[in-house]
Phi, psi and omega in degrees: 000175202185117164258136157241140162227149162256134138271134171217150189248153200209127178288140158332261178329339161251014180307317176294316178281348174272344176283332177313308180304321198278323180278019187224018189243179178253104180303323170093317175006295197289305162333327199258123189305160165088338205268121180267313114242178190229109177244128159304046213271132187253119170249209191282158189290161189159102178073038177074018190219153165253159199218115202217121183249131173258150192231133172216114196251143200227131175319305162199190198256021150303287192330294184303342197270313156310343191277273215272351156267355183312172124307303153331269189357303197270356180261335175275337193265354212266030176244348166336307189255016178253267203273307174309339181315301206248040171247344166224164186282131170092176148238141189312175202255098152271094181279165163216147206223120150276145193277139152240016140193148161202126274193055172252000000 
């Protein structure tokens, strides 16, 4: 199994219009072998900022890496560098993860 996640940090005054983007757009997701879920995440407020992570868990991490050569990929993304830019600080933050243990 294999997470990718972004982290973004997004000032309080745009938290509403960045979750309407991430919760009105077309992910492509489901289209893709490998692909397991998706999660969206809001964590805590600090200093006038939010800490909002997308979690996307994958059989492993070929599927994500195909995942991210896709057409889907680029089609779900191709608004990314317009409006969303400048609903958060930065640029995300993207870690990846191999499961070395799992436990249900």
């Amino acid at each position: 199994m294999y997470l990718a996640m972004n982290r973004f940090t997004v000032p309080t005054e745009n938290a509403e219009a960045f979750e309407a983007l991430w919760l009105g757009r077309d992910s492509h997701l489901k289209e893709m072998d490998g692909f397991v879920e998706f999660h969206m995440l809001k964590g805590p407020e600090t200093d006038g900022t939010i800490l909002y992570a997308s979690h996307t868990v994958w059989a492993d991490e070929e599927a994500f890496r195909a995942w991210t050569r896709s057409d889907a990929f680029r089609a779900s993304h191709k608004s990314a560098g317009s409006s969303a830019q400048k609903l958060h600080q930065g640029t995300p933050t993207f870690e990846g993860f191999s499961t070395l243990q799992h436990i249900r």
